[in-house]
C-alpha positions as CSV (number, residue, x, y, z in Angstrom):
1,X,109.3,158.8,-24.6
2,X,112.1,160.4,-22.6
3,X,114.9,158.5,-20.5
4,X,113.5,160.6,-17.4
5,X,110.1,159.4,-18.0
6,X,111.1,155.6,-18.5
7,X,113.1,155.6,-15.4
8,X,110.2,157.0,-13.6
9,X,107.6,154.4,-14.9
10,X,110.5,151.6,-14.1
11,X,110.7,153.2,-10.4
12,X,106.8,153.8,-10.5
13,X,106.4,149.6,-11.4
14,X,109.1,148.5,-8.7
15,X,107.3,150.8,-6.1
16,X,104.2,148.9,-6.8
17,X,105.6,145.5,-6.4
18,X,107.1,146.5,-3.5
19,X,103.8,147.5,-1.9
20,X,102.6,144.5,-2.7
21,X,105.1,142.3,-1.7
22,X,105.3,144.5,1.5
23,X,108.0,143.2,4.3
24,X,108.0,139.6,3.3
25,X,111.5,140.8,1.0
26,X,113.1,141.5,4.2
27,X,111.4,138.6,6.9
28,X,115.0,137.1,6.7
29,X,116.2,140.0,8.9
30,X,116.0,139.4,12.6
31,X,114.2,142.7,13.7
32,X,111.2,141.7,10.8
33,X,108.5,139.8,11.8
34,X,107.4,138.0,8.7
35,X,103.9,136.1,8.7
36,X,103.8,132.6,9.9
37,X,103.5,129.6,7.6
38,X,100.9,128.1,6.8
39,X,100.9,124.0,7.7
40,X,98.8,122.4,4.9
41,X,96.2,120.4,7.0
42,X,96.8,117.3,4.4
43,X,100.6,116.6,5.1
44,X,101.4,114.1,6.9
45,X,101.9,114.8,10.8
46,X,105.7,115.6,11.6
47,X,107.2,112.7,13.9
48,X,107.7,114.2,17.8
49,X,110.3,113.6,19.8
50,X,110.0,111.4,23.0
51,X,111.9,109.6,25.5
52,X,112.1,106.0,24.5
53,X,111.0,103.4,26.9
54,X,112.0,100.2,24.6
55,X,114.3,98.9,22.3
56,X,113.6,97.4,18.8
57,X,116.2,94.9,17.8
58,X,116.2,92.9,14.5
59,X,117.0,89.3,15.1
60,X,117.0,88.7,11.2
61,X,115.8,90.1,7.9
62,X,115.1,88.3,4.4
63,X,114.7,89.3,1.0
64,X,111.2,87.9,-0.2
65,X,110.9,88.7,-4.0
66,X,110.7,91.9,-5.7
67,X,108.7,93.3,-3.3
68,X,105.2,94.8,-3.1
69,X,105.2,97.0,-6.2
70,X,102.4,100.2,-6.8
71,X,99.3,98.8,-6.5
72,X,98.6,99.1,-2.9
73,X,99.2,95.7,-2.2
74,X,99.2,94.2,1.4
75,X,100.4,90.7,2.0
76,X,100.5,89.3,5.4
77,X,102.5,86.6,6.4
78,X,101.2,83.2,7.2
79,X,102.7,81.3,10.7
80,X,102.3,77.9,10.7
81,X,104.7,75.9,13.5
82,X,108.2,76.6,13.3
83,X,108.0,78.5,9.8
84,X,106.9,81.9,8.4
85,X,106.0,82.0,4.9
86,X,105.6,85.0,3.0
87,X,105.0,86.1,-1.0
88,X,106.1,89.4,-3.5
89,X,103.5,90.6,-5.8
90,X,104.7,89.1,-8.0
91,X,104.6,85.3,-7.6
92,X,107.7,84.0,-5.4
93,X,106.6,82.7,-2.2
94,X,109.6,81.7,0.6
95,X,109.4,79.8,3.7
96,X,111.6,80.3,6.3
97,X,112.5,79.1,9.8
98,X,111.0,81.7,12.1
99,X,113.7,81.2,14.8
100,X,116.8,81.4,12.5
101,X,115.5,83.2,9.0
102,X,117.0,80.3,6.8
103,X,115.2,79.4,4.0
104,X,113.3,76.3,4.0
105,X,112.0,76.8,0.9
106,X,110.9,78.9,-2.2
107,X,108.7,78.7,-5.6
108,X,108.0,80.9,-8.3
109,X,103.5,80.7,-8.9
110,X,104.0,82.1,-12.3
111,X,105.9,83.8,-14.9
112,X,105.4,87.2,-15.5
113,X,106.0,89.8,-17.8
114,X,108.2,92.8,-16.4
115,X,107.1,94.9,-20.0
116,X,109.8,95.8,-22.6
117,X,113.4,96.4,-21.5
118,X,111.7,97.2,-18.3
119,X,114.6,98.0,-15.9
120,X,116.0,100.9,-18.5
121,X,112.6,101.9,-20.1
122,X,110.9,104.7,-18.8
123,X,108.1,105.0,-20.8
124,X,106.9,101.4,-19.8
125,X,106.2,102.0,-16.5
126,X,103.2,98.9,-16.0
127,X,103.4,96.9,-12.3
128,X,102.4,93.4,-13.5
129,X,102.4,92.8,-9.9
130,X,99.4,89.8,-9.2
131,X,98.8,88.1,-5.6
132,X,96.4,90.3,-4.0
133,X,95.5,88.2,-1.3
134,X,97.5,85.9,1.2
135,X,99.4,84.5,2.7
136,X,96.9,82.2,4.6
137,X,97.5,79.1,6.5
138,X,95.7,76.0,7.6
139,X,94.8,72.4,6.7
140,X,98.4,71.9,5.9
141,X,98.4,74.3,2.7
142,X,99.5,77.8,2.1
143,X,97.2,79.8,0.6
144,X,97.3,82.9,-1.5
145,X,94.6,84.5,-3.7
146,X,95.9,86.8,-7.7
147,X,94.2,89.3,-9.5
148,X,93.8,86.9,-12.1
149,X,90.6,85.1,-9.8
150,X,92.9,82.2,-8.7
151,X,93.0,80.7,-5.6
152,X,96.9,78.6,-4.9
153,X,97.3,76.3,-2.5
154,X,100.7,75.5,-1.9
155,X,101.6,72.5,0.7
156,X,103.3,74.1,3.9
157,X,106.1,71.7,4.3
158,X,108.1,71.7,0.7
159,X,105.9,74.6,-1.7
160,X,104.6,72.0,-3.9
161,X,101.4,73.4,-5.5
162,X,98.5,71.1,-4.5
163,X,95.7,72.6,-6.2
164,X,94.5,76.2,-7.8
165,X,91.3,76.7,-8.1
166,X,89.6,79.3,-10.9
167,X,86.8,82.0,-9.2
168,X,85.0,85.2,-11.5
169,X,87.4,87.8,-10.2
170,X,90.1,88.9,-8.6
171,X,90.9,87.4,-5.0
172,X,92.0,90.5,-2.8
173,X,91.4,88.8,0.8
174,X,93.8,86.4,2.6
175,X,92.1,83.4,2.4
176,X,91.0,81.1,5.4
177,X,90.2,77.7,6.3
178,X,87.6,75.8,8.4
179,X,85.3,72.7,8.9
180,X,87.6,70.9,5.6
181,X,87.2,74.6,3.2
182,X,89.2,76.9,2.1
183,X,87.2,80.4,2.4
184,X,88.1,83.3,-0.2
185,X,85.8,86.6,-0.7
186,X,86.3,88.2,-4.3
187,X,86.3,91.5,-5.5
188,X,82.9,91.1,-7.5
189,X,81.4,90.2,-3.2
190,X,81.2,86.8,-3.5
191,X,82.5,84.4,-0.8
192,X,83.5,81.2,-2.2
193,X,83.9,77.9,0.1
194,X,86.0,75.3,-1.9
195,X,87.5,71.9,-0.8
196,X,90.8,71.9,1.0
197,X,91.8,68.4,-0.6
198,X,90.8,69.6,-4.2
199,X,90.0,72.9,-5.0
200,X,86.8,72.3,-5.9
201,X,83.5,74.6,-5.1
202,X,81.2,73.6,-2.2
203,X,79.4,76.6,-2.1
204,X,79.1,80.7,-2.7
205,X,77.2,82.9,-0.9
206,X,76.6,86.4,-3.2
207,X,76.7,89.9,-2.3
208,X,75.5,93.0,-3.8
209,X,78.5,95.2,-5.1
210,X,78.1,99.1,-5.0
211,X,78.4,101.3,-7.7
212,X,82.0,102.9,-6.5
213,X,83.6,100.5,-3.1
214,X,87.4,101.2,-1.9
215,X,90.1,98.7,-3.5
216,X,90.0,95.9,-1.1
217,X,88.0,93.1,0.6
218,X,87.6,91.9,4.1
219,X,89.0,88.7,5.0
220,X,86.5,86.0,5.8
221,X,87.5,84.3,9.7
222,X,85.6,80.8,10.7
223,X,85.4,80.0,14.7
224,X,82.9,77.2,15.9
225,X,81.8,76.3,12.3
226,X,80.4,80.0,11.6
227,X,82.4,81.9,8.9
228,X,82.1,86.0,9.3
229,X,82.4,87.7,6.4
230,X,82.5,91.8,5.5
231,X,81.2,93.2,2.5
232,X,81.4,96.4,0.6
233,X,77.4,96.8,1.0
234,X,78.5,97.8,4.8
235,X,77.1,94.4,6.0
236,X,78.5,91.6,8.2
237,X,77.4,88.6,7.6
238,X,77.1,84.9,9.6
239,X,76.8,81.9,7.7
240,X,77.3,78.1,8.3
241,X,80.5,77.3,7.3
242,X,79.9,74.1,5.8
243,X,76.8,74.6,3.5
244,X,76.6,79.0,3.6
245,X,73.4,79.0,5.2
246,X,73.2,82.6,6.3
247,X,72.5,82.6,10.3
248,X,72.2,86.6,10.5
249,X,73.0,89.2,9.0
250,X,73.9,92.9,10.3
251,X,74.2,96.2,8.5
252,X,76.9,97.9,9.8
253,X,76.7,101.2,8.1
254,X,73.5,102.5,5.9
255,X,74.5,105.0,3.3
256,X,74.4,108.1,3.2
257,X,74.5,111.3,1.1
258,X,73.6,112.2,-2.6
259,X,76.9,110.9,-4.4
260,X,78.0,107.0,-4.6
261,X,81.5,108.5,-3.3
262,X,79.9,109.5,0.4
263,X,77.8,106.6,-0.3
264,X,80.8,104.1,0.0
265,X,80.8,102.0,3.6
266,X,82.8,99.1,2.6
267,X,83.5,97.1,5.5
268,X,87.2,95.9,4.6
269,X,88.5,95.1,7.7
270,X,88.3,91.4,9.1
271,X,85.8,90.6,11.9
272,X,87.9,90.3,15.0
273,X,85.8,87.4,16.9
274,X,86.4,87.6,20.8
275,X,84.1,85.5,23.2
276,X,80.7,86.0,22.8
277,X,81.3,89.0,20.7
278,X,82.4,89.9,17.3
279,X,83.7,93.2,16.3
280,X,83.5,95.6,13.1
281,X,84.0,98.9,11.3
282,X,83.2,100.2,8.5
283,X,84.5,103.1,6.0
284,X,82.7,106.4,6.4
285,X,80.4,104.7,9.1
286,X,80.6,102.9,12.5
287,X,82.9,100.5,14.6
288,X,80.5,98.1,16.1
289,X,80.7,95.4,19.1
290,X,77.7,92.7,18.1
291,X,77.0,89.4,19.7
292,X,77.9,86.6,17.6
293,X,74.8,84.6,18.6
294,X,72.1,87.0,16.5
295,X,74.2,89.8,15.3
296,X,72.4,92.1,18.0
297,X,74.5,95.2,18.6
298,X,76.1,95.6,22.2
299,X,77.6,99.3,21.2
300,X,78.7,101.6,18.5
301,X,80.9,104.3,18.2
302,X,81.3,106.7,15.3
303,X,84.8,106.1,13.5
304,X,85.4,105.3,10.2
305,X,87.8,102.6,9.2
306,X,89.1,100.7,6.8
307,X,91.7,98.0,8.0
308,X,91.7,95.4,10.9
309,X,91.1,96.1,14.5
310,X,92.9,94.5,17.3
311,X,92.3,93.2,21.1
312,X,94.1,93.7,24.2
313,X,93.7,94.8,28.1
314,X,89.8,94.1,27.8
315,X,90.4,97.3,24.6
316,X,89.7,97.1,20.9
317,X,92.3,99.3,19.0
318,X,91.0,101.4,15.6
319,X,93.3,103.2,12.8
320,X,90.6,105.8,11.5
321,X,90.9,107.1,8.2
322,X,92.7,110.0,9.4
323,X,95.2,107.5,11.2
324,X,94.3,108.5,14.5
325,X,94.6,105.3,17.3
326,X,91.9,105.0,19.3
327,X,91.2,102.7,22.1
328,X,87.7,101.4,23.1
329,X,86.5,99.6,25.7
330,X,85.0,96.7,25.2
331,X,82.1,96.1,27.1
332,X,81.2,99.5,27.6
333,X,82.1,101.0,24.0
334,X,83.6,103.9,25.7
335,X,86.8,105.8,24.2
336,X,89.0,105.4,26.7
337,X,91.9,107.4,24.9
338,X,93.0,108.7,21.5
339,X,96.6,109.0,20.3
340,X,97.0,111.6,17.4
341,X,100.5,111.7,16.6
342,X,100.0,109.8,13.4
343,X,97.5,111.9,11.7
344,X,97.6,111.1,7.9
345,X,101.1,109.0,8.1
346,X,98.7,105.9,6.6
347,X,99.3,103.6,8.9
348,X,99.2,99.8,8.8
349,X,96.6,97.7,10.8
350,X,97.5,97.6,14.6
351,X,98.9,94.6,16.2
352,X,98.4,93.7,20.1
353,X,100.9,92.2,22.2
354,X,102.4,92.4,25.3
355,X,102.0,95.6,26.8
356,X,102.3,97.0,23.6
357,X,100.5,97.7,20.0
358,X,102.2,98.2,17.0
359,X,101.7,99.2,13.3
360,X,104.0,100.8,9.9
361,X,103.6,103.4,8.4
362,X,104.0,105.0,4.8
363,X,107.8,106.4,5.6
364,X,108.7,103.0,6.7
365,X,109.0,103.4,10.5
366,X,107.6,100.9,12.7
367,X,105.6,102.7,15.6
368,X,105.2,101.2,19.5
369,X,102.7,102.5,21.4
370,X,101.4,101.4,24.8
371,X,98.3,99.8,25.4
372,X,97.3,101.3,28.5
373,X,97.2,105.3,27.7
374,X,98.7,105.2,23.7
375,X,101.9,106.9,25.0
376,X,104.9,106.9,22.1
377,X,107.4,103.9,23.6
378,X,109.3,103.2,20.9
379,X,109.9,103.4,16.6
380,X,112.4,102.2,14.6
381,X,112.8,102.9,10.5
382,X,112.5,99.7,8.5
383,X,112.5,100.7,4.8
384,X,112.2,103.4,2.6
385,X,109.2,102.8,0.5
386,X,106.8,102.1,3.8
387,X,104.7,99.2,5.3
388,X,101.1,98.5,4.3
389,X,101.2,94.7,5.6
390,X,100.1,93.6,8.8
391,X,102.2,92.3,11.2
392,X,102.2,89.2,12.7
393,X,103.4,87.9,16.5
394,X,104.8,84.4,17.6
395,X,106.4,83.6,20.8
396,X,108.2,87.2,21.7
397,X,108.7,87.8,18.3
398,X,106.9,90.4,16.0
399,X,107.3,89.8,12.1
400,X,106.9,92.8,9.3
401,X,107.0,92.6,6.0
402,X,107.9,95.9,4.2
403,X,107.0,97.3,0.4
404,X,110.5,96.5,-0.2
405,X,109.8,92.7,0.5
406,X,112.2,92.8,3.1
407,X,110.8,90.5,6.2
408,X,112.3,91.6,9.6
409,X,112.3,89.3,12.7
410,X,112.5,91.7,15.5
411,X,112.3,91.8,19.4
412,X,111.7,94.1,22.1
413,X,113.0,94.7,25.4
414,X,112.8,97.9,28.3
415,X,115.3,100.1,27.8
């Protein structure tokens, strides 16, 4: 082959490439219009800019453990009186003075195994991260709930560990007391009633597991010796708290569709009990408003969701599955608005309070909206590896426990 005839196959392939390419080579230049990009519809929605109507001030944070870890963990923490008490995932469990953050004290549930030379070993990667479920509070005891079945009960005013108590399988709820019980759903959908003073089992009450359900339980709650309880089947159920005598039972969403995956409807979010009514949703199926006397439903809407609803301004707030907040009303069952600034930022249950509802999300900002129209008031970054955990309220003061296991006392005020 010639030099002339190379060079012309050379020029004949960069031609070609060129064509192809077209004038996306020169879209850097100011007088070429080069295509727009393409937002993938999965990423996470950008944050907006607004005017701020609050301020978010930390009164004081604490260190609690090593944190959350990778499994997907989300430990609330328990307010009982003047103290907060929180846990890792790990086993250390601190209680604090809510006003000032000092420690009142701290214990350590077990010893674990952090894996071989685990802090320069990157082949060993394992979380051997264990409380799934807690922190409750009542009857005096602090309560959490492992992945090894356990249920610990610690006493509130020193950490000394009054009983634990052995169930089938891993304990992912926060557990809840009532009527002299401690009440603790497993991951197998059982909901076991044991003894407050001992440990021991009064009673269980079984449920039919799926095939495939999400990672995660509902929370059992007990008001005027009725415990409600959520299960993975998509059913709510009534039952007398001390003996389990079912009372009714209500399914929230039937599944649907050929595979178990579209067939999942796990209610996982705890029953939010207001009045006469109690209130549910379920994932891939319904929120519900039901009364509490026979489980009749008042109103449904179709949203899907997976974590806890909350109550304020005669509203019940919902996170969907696509993280957009939506506010119903709650004798009507009417949307009454929709905030979608949060699309796909997995955000943390919603809180009421105030004038305001807030909730975490993945990137560690904590979000204030209002509860009137769901305008933006106010956001402030709290960690770098997110919030999962629900936050709780006391007295003008919200609490939030980061992956991190970093708890922040904070405050709001008008700008």
């Amino acid at each position: 082959m010639t030099a002339a005839k190379s060079t012309t196959r050379y020029l004949a392939v960069f031609a070609s490439a060129f064509l192809v390419a077209g004038c996306s080579w020169f879209s850097w230049l100011p007088w070429i219009e080069g295509e727009e990009e393409e937002v993938d519809p999965l990423e996470p929605a950008e944050l907006v800019s607004f005017d701020e109507e609050i301020r978010i001030n930390r009164v004081w944070r604490r260190s609690i453990g090593e944190g959350l870890g990778k499994k997907y963990l989300r430990l609330t923490p328990g307010l009982v009186a003047d103290r907060i008490i929180a846990a890792d995932g790990y086993g250390a469990v601190v209680a604090m003075d809510r006003f000032s953050g000092k420690q009142v004290w701290k214990i350590q549930t077990h010893e674990f195994d952090e894996g071989w030379f685990s802090g320069i070993n990157f082949i060993d990667r394992r979380d051997p991260s264990f409380v799934t479920g807690g922190v409750g509070v009542g009857a005096g005891l602090a309560l959490l709930g492992t992945a090894f079945g356990e249920v610990i009960a610690l006493d509130v005013s020193d950490g000394r560990e009054v009983w634990r108590a052995q169930l089938d399988s891993e304990v992912l709820s926060v557990p809840s007391t009532g009527e002299g019980l401690v009440f603790a759903q497993t991951i197998d959908g059982r909901l076991v009633a044991l003894e407050a003073e001992t440990g021991e089992v009064n009673w269980t009450f079984d449920n039919q597991v799926p095939v495939l359900t999400l990672r995660g339980t509902s929370s059992p709650i007990v008001e005027d010796s009725i415990v409600y309880a959520g299960f993975a089947s998509g059913k709510l159920s009534a039952l007398r708290a001390q003996n389990g005598e079912p009372i009714w039972e209500h399914r929230v969403m039937l599944p649907e569709g050929r595979s178990e995956l579209e067939r999942m409807v796990d209610v996982d979010g705890r029953p939010l009990i207001s009045g006469s009514a109690v209130y549910v949703g379920a994932f891939q199926g319904r929120v519900k408003g039901l009364s509490r006397r026979d489980g009749r439903p008042r109103w449904e809407q179709e949203i899907s969701t997976y974590l806890d609803l909350a109550e304020g301004y005669g509203q019940i707030y919902v996170v969907d599955e696509e993280d957009i907040v939506s506010a119903i009303d709650q004798q009507t069952g009417e949307v009454v608005w929709k905030q979608e600034s949060f699309k796909r930022r997995k955000l943390s249950s919603p809180i009421a309070f105030s004038n305001y509802i807030a909730f975490g999300d993945e990137d560690g900002y904590l979000h204030v909206i209002a509860q009137r129209d769901g305008r933006l008031l106010g956001r402030r970054k709290l960690d770098g590896k997110g919030i999962r955990s629900h936050f709780v309220y006391q007295d003008a003061t919200l609490f939030a426990l980061d992956n991190s296991g970093g708890l922040h006392a904070l405050e709001i005020e008008l700008r």
